[in-house]
Residue frames as qw, qx, qy, qz and C-alpha x, y, z in Angstrom:
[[0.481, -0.029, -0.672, -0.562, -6.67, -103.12, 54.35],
 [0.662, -0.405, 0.259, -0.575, -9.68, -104.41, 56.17],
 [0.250, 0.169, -0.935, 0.186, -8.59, -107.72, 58.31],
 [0.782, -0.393, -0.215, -0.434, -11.21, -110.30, 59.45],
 [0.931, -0.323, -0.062, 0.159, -8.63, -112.28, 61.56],
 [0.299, -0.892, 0.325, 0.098, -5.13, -112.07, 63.00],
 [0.974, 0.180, 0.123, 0.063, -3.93, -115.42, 61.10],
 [0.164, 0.770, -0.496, -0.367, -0.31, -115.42, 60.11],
 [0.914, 0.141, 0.371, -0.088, 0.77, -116.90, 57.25],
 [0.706, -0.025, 0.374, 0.601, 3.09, -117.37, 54.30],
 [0.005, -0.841, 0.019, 0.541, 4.57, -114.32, 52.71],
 [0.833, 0.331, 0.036, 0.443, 6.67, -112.86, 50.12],
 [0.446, -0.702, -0.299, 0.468, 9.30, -111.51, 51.98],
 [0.036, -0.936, -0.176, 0.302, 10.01, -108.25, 52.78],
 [0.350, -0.582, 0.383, 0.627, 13.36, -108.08, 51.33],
 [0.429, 0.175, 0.641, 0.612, 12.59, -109.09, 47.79],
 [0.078, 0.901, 0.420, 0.074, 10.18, -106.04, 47.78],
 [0.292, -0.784, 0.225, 0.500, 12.93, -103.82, 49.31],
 [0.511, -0.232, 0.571, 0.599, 15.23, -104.97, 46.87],
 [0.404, 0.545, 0.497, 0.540, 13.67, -104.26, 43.79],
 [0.107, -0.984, -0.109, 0.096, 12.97, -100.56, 45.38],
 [0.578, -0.634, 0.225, 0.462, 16.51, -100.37, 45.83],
 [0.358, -0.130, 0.584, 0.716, 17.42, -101.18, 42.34],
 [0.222, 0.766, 0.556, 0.233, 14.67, -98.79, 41.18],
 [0.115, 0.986, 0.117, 0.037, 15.81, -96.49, 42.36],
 [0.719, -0.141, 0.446, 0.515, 19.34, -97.17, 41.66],
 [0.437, 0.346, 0.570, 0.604, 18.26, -96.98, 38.31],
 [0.047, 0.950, 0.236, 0.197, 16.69, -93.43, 38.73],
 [0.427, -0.760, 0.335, 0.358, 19.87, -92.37, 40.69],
 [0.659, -0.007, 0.601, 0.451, 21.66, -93.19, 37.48],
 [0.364, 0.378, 0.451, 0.721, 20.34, -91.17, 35.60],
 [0.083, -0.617, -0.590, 0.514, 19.60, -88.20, 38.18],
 [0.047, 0.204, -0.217, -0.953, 19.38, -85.12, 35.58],
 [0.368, -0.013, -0.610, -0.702, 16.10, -86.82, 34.42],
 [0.267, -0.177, -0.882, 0.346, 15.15, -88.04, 37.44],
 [0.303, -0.593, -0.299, -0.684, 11.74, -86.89, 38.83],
 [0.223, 0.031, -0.821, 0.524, 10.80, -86.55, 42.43],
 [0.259, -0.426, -0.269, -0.824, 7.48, -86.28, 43.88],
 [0.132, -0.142, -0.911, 0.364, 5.24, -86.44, 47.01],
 [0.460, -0.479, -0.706, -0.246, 1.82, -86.61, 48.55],
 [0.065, 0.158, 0.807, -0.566, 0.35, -85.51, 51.84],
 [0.351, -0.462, -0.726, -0.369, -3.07, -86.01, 52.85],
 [0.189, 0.002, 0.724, -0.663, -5.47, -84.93, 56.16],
 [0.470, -0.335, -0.566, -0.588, -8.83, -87.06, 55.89],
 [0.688, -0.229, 0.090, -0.683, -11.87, -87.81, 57.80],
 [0.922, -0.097, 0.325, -0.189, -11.31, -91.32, 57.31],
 [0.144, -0.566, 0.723, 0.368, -9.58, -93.61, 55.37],
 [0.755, 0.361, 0.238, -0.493, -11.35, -95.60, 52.88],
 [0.037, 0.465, -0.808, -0.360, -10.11, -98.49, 50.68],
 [0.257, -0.029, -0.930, -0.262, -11.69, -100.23, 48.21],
 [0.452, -0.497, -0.387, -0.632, -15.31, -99.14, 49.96],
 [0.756, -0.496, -0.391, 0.173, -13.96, -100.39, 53.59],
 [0.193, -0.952, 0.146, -0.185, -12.65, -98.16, 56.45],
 [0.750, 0.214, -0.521, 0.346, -9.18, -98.58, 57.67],
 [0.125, 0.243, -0.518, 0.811, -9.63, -96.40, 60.61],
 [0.115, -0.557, -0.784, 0.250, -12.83, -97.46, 62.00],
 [0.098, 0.817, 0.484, 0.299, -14.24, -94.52, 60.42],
 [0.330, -0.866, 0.065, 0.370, -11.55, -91.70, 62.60],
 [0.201, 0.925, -0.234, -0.220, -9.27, -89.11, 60.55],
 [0.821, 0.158, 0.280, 0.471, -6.02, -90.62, 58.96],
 [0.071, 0.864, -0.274, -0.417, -3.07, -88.47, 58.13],
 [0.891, 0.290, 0.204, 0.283, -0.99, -90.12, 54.81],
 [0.133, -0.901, 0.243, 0.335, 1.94, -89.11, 53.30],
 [0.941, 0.065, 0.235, 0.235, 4.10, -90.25, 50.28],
 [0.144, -0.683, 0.562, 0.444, 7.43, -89.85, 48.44],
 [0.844, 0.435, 0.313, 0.003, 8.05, -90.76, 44.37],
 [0.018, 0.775, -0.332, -0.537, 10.99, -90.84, 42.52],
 [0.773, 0.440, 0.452, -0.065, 10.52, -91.91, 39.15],
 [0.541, -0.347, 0.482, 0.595, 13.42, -92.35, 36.35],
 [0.177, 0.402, -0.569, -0.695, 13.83, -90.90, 32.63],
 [0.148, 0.201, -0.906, -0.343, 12.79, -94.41, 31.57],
 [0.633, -0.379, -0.156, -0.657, 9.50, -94.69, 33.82],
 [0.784, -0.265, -0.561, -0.028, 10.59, -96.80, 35.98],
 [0.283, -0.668, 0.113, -0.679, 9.84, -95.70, 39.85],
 [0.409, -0.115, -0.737, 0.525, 10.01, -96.30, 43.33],
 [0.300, -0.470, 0.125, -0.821, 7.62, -94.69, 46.11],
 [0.285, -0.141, -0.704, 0.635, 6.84, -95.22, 49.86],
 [0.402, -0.472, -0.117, -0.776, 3.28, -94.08, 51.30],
 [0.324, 0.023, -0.842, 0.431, 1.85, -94.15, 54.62],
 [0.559, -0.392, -0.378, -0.626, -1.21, -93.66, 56.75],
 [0.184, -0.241, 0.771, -0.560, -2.18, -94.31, 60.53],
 [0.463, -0.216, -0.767, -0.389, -4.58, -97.48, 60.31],
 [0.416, -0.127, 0.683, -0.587, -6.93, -98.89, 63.43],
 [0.566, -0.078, -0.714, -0.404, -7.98, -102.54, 62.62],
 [0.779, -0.472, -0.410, -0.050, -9.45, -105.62, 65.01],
 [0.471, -0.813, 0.305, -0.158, -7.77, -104.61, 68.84],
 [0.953, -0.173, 0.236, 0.071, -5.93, -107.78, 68.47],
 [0.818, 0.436, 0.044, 0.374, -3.87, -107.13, 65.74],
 [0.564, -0.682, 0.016, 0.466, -2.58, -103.92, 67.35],
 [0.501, 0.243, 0.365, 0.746, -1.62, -102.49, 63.95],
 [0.072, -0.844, -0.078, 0.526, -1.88, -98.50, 64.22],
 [0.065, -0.708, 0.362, 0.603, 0.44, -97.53, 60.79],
 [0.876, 0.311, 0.332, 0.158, 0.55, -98.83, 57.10],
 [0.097, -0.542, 0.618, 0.561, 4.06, -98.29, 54.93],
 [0.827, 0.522, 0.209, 0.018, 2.86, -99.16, 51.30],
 [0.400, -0.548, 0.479, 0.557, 6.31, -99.88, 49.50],
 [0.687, 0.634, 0.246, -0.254, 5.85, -99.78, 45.56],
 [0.365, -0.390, 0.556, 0.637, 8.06, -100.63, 42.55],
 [0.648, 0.501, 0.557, -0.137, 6.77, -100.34, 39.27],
 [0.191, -0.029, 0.481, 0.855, 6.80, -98.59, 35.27],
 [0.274, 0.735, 0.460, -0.417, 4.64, -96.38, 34.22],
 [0.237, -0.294, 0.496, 0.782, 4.76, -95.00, 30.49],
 [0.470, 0.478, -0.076, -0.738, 2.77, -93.50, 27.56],
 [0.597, 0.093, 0.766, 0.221, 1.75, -96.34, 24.85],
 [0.247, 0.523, 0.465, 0.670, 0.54, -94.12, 22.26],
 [0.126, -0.269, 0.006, -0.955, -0.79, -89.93, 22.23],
 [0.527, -0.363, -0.219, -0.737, -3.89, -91.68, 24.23],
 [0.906, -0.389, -0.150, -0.073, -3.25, -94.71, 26.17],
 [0.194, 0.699, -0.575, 0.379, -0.96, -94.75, 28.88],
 [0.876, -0.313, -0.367, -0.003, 0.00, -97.96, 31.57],
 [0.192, -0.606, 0.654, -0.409, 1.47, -98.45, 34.79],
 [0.892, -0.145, -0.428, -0.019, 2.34, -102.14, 36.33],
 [0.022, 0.501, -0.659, 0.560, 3.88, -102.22, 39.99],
 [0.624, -0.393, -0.650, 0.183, 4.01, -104.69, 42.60],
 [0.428, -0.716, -0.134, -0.536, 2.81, -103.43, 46.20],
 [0.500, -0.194, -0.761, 0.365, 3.98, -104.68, 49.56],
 [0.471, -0.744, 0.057, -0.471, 1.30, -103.28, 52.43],
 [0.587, -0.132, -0.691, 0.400, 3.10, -103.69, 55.70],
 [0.458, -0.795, -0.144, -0.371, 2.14, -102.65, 59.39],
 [0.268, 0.542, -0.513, 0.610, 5.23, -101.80, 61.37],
 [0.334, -0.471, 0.321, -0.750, 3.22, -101.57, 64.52],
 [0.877, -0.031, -0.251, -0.409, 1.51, -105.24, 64.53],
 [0.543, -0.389, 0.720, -0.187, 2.00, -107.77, 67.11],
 [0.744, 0.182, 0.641, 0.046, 1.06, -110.40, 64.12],
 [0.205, -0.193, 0.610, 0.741, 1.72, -110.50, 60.08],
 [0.364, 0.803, 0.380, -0.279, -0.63, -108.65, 58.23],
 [0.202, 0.641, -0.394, -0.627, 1.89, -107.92, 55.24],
 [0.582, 0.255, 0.722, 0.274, 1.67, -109.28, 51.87],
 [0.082, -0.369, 0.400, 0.835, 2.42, -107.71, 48.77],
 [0.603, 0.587, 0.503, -0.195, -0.09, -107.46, 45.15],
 [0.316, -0.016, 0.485, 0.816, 0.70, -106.91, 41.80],
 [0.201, 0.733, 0.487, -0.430, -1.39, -104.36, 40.15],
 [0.352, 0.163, 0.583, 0.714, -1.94, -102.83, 36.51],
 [0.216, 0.799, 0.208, -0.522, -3.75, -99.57, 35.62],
 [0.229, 0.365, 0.632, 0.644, -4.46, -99.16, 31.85],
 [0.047, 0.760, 0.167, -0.626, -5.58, -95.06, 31.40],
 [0.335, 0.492, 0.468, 0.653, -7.19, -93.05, 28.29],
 [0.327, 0.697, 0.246, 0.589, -6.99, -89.79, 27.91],
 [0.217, 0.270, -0.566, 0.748, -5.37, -89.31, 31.09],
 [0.537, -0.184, 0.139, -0.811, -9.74, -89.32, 32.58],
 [0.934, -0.139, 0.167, -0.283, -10.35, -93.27, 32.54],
 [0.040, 0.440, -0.897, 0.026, -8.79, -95.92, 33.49],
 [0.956, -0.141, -0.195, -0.167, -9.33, -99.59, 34.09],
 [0.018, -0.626, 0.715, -0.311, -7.42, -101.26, 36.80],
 [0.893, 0.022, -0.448, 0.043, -6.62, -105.39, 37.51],
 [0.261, -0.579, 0.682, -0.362, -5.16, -106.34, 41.03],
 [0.908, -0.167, -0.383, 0.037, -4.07, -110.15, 41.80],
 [0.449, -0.565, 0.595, -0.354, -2.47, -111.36, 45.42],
 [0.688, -0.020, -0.712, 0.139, -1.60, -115.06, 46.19],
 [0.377, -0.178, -0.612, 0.672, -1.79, -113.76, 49.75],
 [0.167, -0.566, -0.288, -0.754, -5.01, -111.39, 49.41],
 [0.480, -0.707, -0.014, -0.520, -5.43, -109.75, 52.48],
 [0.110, -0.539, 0.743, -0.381, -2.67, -111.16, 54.52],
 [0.792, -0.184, 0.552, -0.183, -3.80, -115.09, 53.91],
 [0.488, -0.255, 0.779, 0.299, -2.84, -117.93, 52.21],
 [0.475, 0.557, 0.679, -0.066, -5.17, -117.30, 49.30],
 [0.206, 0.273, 0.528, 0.778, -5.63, -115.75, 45.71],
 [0.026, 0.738, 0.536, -0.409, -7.37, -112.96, 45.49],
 [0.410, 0.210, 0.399, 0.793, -8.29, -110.31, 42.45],
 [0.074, 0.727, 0.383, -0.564, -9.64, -106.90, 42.54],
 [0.245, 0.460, 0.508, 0.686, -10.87, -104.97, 39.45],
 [0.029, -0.654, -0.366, 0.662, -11.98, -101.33, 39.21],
 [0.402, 0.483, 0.534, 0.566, -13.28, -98.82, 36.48],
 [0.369, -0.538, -0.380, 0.656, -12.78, -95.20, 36.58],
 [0.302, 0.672, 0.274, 0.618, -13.44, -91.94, 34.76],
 [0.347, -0.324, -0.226, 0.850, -12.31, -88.40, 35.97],
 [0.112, 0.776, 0.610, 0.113, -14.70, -85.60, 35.06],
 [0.297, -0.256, -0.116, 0.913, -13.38, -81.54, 34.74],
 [0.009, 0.807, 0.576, -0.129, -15.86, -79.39, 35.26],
 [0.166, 0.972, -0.017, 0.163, -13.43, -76.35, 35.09],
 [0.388, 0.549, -0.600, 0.434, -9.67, -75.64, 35.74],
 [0.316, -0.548, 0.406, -0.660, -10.90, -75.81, 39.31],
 [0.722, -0.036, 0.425, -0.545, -13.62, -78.45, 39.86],
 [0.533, 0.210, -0.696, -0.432, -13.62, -82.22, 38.72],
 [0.920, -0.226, 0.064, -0.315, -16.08, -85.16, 39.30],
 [0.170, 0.463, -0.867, -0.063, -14.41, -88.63, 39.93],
 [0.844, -0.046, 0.139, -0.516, -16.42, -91.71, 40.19],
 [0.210, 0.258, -0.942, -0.043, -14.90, -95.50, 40.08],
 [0.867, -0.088, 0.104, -0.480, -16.74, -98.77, 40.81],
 [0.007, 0.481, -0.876, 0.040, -14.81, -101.96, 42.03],
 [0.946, -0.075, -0.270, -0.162, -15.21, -106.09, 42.47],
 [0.182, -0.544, 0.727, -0.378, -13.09, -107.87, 44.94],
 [0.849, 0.111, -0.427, -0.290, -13.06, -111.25, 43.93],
 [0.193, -0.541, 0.650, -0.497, -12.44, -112.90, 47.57],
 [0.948, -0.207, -0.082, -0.227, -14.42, -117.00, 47.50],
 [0.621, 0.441, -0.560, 0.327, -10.77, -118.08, 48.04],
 [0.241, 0.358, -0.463, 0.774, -10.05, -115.95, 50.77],
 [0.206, -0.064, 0.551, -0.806, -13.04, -115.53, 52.36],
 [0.133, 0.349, 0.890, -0.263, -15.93, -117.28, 50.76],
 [0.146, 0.812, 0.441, -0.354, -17.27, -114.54, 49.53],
 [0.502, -0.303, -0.045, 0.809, -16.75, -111.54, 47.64],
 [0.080, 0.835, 0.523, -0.150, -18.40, -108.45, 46.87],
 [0.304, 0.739, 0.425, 0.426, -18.97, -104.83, 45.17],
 [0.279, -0.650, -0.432, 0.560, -18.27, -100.97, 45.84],
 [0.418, 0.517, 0.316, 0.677, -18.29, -97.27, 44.47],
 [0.267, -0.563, -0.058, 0.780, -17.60, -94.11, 45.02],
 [0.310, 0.735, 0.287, 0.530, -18.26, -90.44, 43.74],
 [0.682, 0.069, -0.095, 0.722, -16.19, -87.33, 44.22],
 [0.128, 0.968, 0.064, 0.208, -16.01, -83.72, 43.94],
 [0.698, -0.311, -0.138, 0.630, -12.43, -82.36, 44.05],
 [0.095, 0.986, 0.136, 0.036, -12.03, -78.43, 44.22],
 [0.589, -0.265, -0.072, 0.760, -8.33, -77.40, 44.13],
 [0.136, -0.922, -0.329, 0.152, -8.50, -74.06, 45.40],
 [0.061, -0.913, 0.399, -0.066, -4.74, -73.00, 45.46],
 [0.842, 0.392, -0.331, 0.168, -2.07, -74.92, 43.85],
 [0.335, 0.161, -0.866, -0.334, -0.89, -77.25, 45.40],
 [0.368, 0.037, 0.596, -0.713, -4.04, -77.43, 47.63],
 [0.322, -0.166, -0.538, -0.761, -7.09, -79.36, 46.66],
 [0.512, 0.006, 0.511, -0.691, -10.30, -80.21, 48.81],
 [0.360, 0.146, -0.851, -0.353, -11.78, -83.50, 48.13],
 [0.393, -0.208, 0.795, -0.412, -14.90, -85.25, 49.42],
 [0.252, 0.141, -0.903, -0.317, -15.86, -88.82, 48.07],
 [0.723, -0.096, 0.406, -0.551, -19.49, -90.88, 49.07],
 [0.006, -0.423, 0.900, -0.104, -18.87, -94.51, 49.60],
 [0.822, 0.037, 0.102, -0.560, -21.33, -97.25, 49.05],
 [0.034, 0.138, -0.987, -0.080, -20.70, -101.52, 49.03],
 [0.627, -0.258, -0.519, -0.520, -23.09, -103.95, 48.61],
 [0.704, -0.547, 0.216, -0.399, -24.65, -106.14, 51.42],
 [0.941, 0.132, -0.277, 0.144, -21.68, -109.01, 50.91],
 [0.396, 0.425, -0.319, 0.749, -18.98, -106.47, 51.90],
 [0.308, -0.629, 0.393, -0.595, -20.95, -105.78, 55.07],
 [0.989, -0.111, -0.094, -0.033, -21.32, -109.65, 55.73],
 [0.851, 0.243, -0.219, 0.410, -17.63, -109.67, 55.36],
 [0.308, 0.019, -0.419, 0.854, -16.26, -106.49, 57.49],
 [0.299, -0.758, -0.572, 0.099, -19.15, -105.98, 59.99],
 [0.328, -0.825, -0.162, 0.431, -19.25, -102.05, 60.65],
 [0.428, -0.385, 0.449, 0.684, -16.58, -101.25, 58.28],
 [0.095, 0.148, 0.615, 0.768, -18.00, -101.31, 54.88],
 [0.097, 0.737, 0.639, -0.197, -21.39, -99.96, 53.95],
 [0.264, 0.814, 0.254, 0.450, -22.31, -96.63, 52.69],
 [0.438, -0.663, -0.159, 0.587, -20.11, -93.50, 54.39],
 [0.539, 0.707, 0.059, 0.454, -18.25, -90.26, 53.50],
 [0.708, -0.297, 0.089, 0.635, -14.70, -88.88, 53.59],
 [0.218, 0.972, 0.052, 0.063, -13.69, -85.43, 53.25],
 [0.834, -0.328, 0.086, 0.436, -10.15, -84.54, 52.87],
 [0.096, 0.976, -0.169, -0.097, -7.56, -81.58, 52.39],
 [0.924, 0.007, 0.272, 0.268, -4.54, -83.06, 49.76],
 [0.007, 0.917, -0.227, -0.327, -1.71, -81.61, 48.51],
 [0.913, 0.314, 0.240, 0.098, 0.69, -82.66, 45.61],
 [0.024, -0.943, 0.291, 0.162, 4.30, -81.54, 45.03]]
């Protein structure tokens, strides 16, 4: 996530994040005949969060792992090579997730999971964890609520909202398009707009080609100079 400074500050630590992973997946090891497993890789152009680069605008390989119980409640581990300010020296991000995800009726379906980004590689503390909620109809839109006490790796509150809609064009081809807020006067004084639009072609299961155009307003370039602004990210993703 894009860092203006190297500050460190108060956390929540790593272990109470571990821990609940643990006893997620505990609980999915319990009941392993019903147990799901899944993972993730990526190769992109870039890396792009929330309308800001994480890699000064160079390629990014990612990779995750999900294993998600009978009952919907999951565990999953994702990563990604990052390149912030020189200072921080942070080169890798390990997103650790715990959460539930589950159908509420034949149309609406939620997920709620807390987050911890950390950066193995960092010579300073740049982790700090978010809770996050994603309310989806008809499996094509969603609406999604992030809050932090520690947004962006300071001592501050910070909420991020987003609205999304998926688009299938054919078995093959579907649009995606979202638009976010990032509600940062806490954290930074400021805080500011972005969106994105898609095209994702999966060519050959479990292959799909994916490239996204990026746009923020002029608050988000006030706030990560070079980083945010209008770009685009092409990327070859697989799902298994």
């Amino acid at each position: 996530m894009s860092f203006m400074s190297s500050a460190s500050r108060r956390r929540v630590p790593a272990f109470v994040v571990s821990s609940l992973a643990a006893g997620l997946l505990s609980a999915a090891a319990s009941s392993a005949t019903a147990a799901t497993f899944t993972g993730s890789g990526a190769i992109s152009t870039d890396y792009v969060w929330r309308g800001t680069t994480q890699t000064q605008g160079d390629p990014a390989v990612q990779a995750g792992f999900k294993a998600t119980a009978d009952n919907g409640l999951y565990g999953a581990i994702w990563g990604s090579n990052v390149e912030f300010a020189p200072e921080t020296k942070a080169s890798s991000e390990i997103d650790v997730t715990v959460g539930w995800g589950g159908t509420l009726s034949e149309n609406w379906a939620l997920d709620v999971n807390l987050t911890h980004y950390r950066y193995p590689s960092t010579t300073v503390d740049l982790n700090w964890t978010e809770a996050i909620g994603t309310l989806t109809w008809k499996q094509n839109y969603w609406a999604q609520l992030g809050y932090s006490t520690e947004a962006l790796a300071t001592d501050e509150a910070g909420a991020y909202a987003q609205l999304g809609a998926r688009l299938p064009l054919s078995e093959q081809v579907r649009l995606e398009a979202a638009a976010g807020y990032y509600w940062l006067d806490d954290a930074y004084d400021d805080s500011y707009a972005h969106a994105q639009l898609g095209a994702v072609w999966a060519f050959k299961a479990p292959f799909e080609l994916r490239v996204t155009a990026h746009a923020t307003d002029s608050s988000a370039k006030t706030l990560f100079p070079g980083l945010a602004g209008s770009r685009l990210e092409a990327a070859l993703q697989a799902s298994f």
